[in-house]
C-alpha positions in Angstrom: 135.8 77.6 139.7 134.3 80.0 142.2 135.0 83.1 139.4 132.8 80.4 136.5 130.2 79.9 138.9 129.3 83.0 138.7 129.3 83.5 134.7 125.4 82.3 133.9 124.3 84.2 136.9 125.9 87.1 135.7 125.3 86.3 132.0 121.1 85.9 133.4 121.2 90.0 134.6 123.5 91.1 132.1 120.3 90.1 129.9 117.8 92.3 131.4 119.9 95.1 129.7 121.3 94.0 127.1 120.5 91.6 123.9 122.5 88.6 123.4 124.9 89.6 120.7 125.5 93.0 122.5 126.1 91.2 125.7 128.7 88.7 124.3 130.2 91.4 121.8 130.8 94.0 124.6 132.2 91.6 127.0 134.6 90.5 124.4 136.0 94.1 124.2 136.1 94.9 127.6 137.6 92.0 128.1 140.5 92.9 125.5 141.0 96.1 127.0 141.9 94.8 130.3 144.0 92.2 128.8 145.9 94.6 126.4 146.1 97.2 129.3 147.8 94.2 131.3 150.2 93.6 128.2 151.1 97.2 127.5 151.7 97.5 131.3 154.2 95.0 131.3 156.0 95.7 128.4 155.3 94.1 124.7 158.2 94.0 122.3 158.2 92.3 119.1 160.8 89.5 118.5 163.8 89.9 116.8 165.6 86.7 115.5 163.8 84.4 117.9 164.2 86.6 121.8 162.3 88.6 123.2 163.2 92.2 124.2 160.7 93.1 126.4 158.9 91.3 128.9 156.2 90.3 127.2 157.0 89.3 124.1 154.7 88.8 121.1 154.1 85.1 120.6 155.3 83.0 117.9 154.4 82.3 114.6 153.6 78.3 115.6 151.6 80.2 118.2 148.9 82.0 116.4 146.9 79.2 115.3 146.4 77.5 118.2 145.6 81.3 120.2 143.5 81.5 117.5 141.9 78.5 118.5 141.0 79.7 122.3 139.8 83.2 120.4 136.8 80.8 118.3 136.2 78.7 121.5 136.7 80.6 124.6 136.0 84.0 123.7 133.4 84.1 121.0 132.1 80.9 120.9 131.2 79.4 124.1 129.9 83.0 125.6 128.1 83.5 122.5 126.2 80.1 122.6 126.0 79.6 126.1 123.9 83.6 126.1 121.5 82.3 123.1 120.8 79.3 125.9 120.3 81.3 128.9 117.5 83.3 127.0 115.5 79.7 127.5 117.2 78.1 129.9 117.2 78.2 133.3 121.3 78.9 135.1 120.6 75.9 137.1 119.5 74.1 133.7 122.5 74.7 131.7 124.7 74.7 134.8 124.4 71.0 135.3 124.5 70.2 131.5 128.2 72.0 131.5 128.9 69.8 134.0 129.7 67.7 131.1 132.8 70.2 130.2 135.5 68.3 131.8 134.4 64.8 130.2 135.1 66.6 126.7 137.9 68.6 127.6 139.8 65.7 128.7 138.6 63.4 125.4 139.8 66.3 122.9 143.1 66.4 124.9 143.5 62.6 124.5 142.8 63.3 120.7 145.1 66.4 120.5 148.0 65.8 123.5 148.8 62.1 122.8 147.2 61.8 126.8 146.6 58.5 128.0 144.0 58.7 131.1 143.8 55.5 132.8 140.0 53.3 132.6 139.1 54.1 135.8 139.6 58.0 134.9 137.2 57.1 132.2 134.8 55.8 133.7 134.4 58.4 136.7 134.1 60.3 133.8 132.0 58.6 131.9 129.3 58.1 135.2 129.3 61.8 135.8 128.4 62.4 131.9 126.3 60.0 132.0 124.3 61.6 135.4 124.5 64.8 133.1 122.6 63.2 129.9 119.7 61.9 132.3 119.2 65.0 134.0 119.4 66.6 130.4 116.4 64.2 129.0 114.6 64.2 132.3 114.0 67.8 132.2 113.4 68.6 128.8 110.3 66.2 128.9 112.3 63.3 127.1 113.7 65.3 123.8 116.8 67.9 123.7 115.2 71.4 123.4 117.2 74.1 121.4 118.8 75.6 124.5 120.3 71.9 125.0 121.6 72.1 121.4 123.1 75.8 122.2 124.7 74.0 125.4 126.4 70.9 124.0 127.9 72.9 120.9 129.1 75.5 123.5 131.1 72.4 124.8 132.7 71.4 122.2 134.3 74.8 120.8 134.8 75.8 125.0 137.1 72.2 125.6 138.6 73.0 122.4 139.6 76.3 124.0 140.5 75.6 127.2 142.6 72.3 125.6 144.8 74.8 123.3 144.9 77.3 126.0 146.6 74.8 128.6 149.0 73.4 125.7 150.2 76.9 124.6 150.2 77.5 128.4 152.8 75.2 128.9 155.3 77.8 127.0 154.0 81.4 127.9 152.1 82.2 131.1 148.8 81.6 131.1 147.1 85.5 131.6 149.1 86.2 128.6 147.4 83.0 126.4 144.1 84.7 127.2 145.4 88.1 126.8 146.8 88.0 123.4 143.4 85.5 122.8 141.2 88.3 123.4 143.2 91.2 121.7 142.9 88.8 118.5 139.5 89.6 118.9 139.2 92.7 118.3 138.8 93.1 114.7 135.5 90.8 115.1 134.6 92.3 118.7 134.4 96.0 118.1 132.3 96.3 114.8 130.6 93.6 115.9 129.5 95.4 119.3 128.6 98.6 117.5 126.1 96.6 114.8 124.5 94.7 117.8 123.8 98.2 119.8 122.6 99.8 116.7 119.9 96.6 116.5 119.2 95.6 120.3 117.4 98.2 122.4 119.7 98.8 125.6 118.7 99.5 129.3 121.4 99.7 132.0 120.2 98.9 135.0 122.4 97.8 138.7 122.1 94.1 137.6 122.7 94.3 133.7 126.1 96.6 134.6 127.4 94.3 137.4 126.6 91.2 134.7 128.3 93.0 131.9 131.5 93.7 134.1 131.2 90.4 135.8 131.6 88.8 132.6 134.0 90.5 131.0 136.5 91.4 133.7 136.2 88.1 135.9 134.7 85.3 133.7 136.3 86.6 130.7 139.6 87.3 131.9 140.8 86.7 135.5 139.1 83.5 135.9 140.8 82.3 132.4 144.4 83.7 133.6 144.5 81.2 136.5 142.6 78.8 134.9 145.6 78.2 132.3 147.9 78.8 134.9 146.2 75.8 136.8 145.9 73.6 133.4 149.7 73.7 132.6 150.7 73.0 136.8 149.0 69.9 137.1 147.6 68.9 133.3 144.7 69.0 131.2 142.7 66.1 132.2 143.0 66.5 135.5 142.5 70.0 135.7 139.3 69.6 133.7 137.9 67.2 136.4 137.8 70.1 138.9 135.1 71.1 136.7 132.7 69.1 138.1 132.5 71.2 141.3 131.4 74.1 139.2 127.4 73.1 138.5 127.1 72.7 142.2 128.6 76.3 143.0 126.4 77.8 139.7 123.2 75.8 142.0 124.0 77.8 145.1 124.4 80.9 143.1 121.3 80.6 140.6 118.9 80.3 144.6 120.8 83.3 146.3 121.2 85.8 143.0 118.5 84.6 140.7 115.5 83.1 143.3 115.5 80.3 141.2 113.7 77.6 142.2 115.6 74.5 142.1 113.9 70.7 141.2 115.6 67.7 142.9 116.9 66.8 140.0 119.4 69.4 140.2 121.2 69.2 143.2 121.3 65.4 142.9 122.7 65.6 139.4 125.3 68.1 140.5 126.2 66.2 143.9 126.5 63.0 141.7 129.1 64.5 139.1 130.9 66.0 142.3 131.7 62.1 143.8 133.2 61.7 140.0 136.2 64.4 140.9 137.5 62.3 143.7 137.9 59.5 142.0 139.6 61.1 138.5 141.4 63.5 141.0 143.0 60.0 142.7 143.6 58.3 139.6 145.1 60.9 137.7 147.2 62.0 141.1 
């Protein structure tokens, strides 16, 4: 969580350099090229007649489509959207309308997983989803504003992602679900990075650099290889519910990094969802 706090902060300067396609695009392959350094540094073999004879082996056919799955949601769509949103929207903004990440995850694992969360998971979840909503309304003067619209479609392909990623984590480790995620990318990534920086005017500075790496090494990659890891240990649901900590961590972040000032609303919003964990943590225990 402490690694995805840090995303829209870093997202915010790696905007000050860099347009929004460019941002997401290069991310994407520096992202990949960690990951497939990490692969080619531990091995990859293809299969041959269902084993492995390396130590990473490539994954299975039944694979592909769900990794293909966390490539759409994690690591095109949800960066991509969640950028477009940040050129509007406040970090502390969209930080506390994420906060409505876990509710989904956990509802598209239900639909996908056969999960059967109990009613008082619900409605913990449902109350902090709710606090999220109001907020939403509240501070967009009574009507969802495009960022908003950016935000809660960046949900839905993001839970889709991360509920894929901790099924298929369940059978390879989880760095390598994000690994081979991102290599898929790459067709789409690279000439999509080189038609966004022949359109969008770039200027490195300290803060666009440190955003651009941020993103792409930690958000993009570390933070996603124990992230799986985490999903598959103690399940999808639950795991999503440590979300909720994650708006009040972005808060914290968005004062210190950005000297953004911060309404009432916010941290009130963000504390509320946070009470929410305990009690989906307990009843999902």
């Amino acid at each position: 969580m402490t690694v995805f706090s840090l995303t829209f902060p870093a997202t915010a300067w790696g905007l000050e350099g860099f347009g929004p396609w460019s941002l997401v695009a290069v991310r994407s392959v520096l992202a990949a090229v960690v990951a497939g350094g990490c692969l080619l540094a531990v091995g990859v073999a293809p299969r041959e007649r269902g084993r492995a004879w390396g130590r990473v082996a490539l994954p299975g056919r039944r694979h592909w489509a769900g990794l293909a799955v966390v490539a759409a949601g994690v690591v095109l769509g949800f960066p991509m959207l969640t950028t477009l949103a940040l050129r509007t929207s406040t970090t502390a903004h969209a930080a506390v309308v994420v906060g409505l990440l876990p509710l989904t995850t956990a509802l598209l694992s239900a639909l996908r997983m056969g999960t059967r969360p109990s009613r008082t998971f619900w409605t913990a979840a449902l109350a902090g989803a709710a606090a999220v909503l109001a907020f939403t309304v509240a501070q967009s003067g009574g009507a969802l504003s495009t960022a908003d619209l950016y935000l809660f479609a960046a949900l839905l392909v993001c839970a889709a992602g991360y509920t894929e990623g901790g099924r298929l984590a369940r059978v390879m480790p989880g760095w390598q679900v994000i690994g081979w995620a991102l290599v898929l990318c790459l067709p789409i990534s690279v000439p999509g990075a080189l038609l966004a920086l022949s359109y969008e005017p770039v200027e490195l500075t300290a803060h666009s650099v440190v955003g651009l790496l941020w993103v792409a090494a930690g958000s993009q990659f570390l933070g996603l290889v124990v992230w799986y890891r985490g999903m598959a240990a103690i399940g999808i649901p639950k795991a999503s519910q440590l979300q909720l900590a994650q708006p009040l961590l972005t808060l914290v972040w968005s004062v210190l990094l950005l000297g953004e000032q911060l309404t009432p609303a916010a941290p009130l919003t963000a504390a509320a969802v946070l009470v929410c964990i305990a009690v989906t943590q307990r009843t999902s225990a």
